[in-house]
C-alpha positions in Angstrom: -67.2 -36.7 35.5 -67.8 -39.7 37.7 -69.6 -42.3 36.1 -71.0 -44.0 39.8 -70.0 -44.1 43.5 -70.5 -45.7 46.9 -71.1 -44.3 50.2 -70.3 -45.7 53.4 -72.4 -46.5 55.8 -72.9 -48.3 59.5 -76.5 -49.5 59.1 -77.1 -51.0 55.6 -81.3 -51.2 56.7 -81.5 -48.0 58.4 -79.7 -46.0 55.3 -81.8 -48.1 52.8 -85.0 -46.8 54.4 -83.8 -43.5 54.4 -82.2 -43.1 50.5 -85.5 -45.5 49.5 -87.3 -42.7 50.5 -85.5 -39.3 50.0 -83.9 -40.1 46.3 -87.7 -41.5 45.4 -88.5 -37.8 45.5 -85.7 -37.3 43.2 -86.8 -39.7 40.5 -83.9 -42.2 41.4 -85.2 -46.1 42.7 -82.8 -49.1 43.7 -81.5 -50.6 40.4 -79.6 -53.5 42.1 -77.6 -55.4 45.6 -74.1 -56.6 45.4 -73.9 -58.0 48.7 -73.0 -55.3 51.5 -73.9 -52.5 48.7 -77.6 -51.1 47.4 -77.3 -48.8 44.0 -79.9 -46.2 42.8 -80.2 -44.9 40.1 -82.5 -44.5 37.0 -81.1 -46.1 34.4 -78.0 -47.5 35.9 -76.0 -47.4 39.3 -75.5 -43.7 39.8 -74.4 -43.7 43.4 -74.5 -46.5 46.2 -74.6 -47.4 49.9 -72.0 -49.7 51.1 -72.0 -51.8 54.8 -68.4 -50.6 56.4 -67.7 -51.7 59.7 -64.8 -49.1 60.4 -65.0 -45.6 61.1 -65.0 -43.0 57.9 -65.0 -39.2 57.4 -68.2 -37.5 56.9 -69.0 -36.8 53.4 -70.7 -34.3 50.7 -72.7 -35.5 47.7 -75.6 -33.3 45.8 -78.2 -34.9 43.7 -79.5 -32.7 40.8 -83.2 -32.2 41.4 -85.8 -31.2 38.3 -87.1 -28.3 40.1 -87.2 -26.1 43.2 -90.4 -28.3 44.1 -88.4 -31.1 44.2 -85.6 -29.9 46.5 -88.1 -28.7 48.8 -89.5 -32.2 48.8 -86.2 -33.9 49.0 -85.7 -31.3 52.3 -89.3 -32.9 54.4 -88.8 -36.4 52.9 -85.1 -36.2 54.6 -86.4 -34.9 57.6 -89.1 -37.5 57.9 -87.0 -40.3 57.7 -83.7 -39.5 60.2 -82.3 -36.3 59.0 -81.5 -33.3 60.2 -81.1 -29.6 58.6 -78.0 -28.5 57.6 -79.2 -26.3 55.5 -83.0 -25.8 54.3 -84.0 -24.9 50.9 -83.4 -21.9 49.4 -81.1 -19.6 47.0 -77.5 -19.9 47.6 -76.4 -17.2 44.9 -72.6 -17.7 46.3 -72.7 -21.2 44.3 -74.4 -19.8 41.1 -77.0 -17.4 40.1 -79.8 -20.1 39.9 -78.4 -22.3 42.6 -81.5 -23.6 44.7 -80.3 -26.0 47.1 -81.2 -27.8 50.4 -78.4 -29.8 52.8 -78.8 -32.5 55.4 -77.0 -34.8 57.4 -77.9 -38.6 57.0 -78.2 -40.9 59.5 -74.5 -41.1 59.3 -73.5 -37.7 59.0 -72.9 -37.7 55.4 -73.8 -34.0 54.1 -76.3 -34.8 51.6 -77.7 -32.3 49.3 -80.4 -31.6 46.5 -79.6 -28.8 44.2 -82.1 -27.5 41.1 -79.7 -25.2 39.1 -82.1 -23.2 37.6 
């Protein structure tokens, strides 16, 4: 599966602020800069924020979460810091029988999701 990736963004402070906060709630903390790029993760660089100037397609990444407590927690944090609902947390039995998810849109539009699988 993949081993790390970056996401673009247009505000390298304002999406730092937000991920600080929302993946904090998922255990994850920054674990390193390389210039225009801030990676989180726990042991390593999982995943990333990257300063792009030009315009990009809205994308989809989900974070596993420990437990439904934490998804709902990823859900206010999001909200509290920029976000908006694209989905709040609950069963989505069409992705799995223990699929407990929550969706929101960064503040770049990126669908980002927390999912506890049960």
């Amino acid at each position: 599966m993949i081993d790390h990736m970056n996401l673009p963004v247009r505000n390298l402070d304002t999406s730092r602020q937000f991920y600080d906060a929302v993946l904090a709630k998922l255990g994850y903390a920054v674990v390193g800069q390389d210039g225009p790029a801030i990676g989180y993760g726990r042991d390593f660089w999982n995943f990333g924020i990257e300063l792009h100037e030009h315009e990009f397609p809205s994308l989809h990444v989900a974070f596993s979460a420990g437990s439904r407590e934490d998804v709902d927690a990823f859900f206010e944090v999001a909200l509290a810091n920029g976000a908006t609902s694209n989905g709040k947390p609950g069963n989505r039995p069409m992705y799995g029988k223990q699929y407990y998810a929550a969706f929101v849109r960064d503040p770049d539009g990126h669908n980002i999701e927390a999912v506890f699988r049960g």
